[in-house]
C-alpha positions in Angstrom: 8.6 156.4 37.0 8.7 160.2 36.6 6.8 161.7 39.1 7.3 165.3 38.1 5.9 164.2 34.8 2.8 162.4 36.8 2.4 165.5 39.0 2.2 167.7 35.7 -0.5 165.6 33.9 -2.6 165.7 37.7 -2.1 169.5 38.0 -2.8 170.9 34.4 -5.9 168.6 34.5 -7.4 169.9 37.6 -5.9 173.5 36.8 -7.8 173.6 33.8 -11.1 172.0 34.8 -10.9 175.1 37.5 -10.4 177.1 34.4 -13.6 175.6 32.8 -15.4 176.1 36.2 -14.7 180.1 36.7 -15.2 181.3 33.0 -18.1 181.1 30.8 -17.5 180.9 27.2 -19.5 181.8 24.4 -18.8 179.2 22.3 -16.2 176.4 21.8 -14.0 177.6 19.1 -11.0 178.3 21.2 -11.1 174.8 22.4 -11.3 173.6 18.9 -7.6 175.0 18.1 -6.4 174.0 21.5 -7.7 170.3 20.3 -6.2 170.7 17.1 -3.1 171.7 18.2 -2.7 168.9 20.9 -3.7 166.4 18.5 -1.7 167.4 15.8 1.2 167.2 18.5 0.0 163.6 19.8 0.0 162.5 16.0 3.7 163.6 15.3 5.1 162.1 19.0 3.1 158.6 18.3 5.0 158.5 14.4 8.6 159.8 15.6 8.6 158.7 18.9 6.2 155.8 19.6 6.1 154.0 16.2 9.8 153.5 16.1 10.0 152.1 19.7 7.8 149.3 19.2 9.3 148.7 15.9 13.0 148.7 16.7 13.2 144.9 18.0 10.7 143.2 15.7 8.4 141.5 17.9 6.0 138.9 16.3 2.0 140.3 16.2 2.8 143.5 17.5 0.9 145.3 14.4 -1.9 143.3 15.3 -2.0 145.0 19.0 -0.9 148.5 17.6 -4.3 147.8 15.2 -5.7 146.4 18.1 -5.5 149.6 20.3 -7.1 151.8 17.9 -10.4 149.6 18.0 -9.8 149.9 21.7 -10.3 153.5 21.5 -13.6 152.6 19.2 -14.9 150.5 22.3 -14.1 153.2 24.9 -15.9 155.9 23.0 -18.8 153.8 23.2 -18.9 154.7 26.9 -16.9 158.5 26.7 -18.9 159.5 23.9 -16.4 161.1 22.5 -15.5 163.4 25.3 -11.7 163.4 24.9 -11.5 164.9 21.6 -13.9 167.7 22.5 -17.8 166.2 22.1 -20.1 167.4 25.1 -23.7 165.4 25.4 -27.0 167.9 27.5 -30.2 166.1 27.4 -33.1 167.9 28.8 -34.4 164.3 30.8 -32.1 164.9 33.8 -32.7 161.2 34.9 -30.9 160.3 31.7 -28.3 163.1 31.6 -27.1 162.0 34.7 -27.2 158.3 34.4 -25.0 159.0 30.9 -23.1 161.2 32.8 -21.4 158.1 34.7 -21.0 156.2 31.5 -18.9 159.4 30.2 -16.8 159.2 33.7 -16.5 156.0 33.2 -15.2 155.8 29.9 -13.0 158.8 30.6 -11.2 157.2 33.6 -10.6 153.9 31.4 -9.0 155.9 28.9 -6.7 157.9 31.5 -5.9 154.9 33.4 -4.7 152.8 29.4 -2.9 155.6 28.3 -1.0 155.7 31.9 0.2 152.1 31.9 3.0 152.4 30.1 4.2 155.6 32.0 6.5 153.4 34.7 9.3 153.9 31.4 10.2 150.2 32.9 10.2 148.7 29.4 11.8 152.1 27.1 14.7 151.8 25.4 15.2 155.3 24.3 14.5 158.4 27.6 13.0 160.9 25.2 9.9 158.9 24.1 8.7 158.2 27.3 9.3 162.1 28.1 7.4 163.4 24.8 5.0 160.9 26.0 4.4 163.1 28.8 4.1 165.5 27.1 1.8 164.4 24.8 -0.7 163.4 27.5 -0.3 166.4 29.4 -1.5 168.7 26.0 -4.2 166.4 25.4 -5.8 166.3 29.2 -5.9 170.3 29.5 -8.8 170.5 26.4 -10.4 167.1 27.5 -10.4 168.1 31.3 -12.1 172.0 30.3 -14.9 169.8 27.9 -15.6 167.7 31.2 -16.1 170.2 33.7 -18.6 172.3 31.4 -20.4 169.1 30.4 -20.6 168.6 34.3 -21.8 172.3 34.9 -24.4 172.4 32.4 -25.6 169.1 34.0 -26.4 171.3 37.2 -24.3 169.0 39.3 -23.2 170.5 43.0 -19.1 172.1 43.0 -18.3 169.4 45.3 -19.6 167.1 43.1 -17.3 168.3 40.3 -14.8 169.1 41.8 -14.7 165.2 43.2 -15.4 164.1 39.6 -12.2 166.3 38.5 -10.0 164.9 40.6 -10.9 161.5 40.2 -10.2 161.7 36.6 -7.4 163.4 36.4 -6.0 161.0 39.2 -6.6 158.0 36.4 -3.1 158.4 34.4 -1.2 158.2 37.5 -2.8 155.4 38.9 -2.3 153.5 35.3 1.2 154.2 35.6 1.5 153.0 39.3 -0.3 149.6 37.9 2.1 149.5 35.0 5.2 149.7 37.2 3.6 146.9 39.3 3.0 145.0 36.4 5.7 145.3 34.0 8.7 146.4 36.1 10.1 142.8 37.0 7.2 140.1 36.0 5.3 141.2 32.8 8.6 142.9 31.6 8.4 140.7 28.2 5.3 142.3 27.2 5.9 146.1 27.6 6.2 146.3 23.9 3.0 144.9 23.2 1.5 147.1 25.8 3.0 150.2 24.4 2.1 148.8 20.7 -2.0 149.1 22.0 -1.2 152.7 23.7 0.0 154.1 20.4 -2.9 152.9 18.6 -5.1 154.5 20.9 -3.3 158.0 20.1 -3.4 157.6 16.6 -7.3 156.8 16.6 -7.5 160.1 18.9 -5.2 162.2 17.0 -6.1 161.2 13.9 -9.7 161.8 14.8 -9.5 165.1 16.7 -7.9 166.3 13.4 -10.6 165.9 11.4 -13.1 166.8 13.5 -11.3 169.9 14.7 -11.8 170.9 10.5 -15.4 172.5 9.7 -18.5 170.8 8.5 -17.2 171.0 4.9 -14.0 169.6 5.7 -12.0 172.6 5.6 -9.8 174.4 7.9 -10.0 177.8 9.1 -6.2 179.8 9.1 -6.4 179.9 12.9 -6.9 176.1 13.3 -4.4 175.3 10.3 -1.7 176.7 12.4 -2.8 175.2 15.5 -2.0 171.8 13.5 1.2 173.2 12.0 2.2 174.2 15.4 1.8 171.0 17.1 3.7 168.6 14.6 6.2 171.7 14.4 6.9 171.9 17.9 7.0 167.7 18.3 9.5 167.9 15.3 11.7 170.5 17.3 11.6 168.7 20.2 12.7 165.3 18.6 15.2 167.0 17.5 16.9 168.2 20.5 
């Protein structure tokens, strides 16, 4: 388990929900590119990285679980609303705000805590997925972690309170991974694959979808966000390469 790697996705996340927390901006559109480009990078990782190391010892039903993951995602969204690719919820009953606010946390936390499983690297076969792995969850927490802190701050909630919520989520991928090296490192060993299969179809359902909703209303892309998207696979493709 790499805990520099862990340490990374912890820090950027609470580093940028800080960020979130001290500025005030006018409207989302720089966090729209930043989606872009993370998801764009997520994308390329979960085709040249992830894909072929489930695939490389055929294993029998693994599409079904790779298919199976991305519903997962469908199912978590029913509780995150959407949060990790960039959605923020206000309702002006503050009863309700808050009580959705804990479904959001909720569903957040869930979604850390998945994608972190497979972080031990117990069951890898090749070092550099499990590394652009990292990396891929570390460019896709900074946005998400920024969208939850102002959701949080325009639900009036106290800075301790935030600043508890913060590190509670952004503490969720590492504990996945310290489950997933419980789990998987000497009894559930066999079923790493599968595991890793349902991961990957959770990052292409959130990839794919922060791609087209990081396009405008008419479906088109402005130049900015275009090479956000080139950017990401570019950089993913460079460092596949290496």
């Amino acid at each position: 388990m790499n805990v520099l790697g862990l340490s990374a996705i912890f820090l950027t996340s609470v580093f940028s929900g800080w960020l979130a927390y001290r500025i005030r901006l006018k409207n989302m559109y720089w966090i729209r590119i930043s989606l872009g480009f993370s998801g764009a990078y997520l994308l390329s990782v979960a085709i040249l990285h992830l894909l072929p190391e489930i695939f490389e010892h055929e294993k029998k039903y693994i599409s079904f679980f790779l298919l199976g993951g991305f519903f997962l995602q469908l199912i978590i969204e029913y509780f995150s609303k959407g949060l990790e690719h960039g959605h923020i919820h206000t309702s002006k009953d503050h009863n309700h705000q808050h009580g959705k606010l804990y479904t959001i946390i909720l569903g957040i936390s869930i979604h850390g805590l998945i994608e972190g499983l497979p972080l031990s690297g117990t069951g890898f076969k090749h070092h550099e997925a499990v590394q652009n792995m990292y990396m891929g969850i570390i460019l896709h927490h900074i946005p998400s972690a920024f969208v939850l802190v102002i959701m949080l701050k325009n639900a009036h909630l106290r800075t301790n309170q935030i600043i508890l919520i913060l590190i509670l989520t952004s503490l969720s991928v590492p504990l996945g991974a310290i489950s997933g090296k419980m789990l998987f490192e000497q009894s559930l060993s066999m079923y790493f694959d599968y595991l890793l299969a349902v991961v990957v179809g959770v990052f292409l359902h959130l990839s794919t979808t922060i791609l087209f909703e990081s396009a405008e209303p008419d479906h088109q892309y402005r130049f900015r966000k275009f090479v956000a998207v080139c950017f990401g696979v570019i950089l993913a493709s460079l460092i596949s390469l290496l």
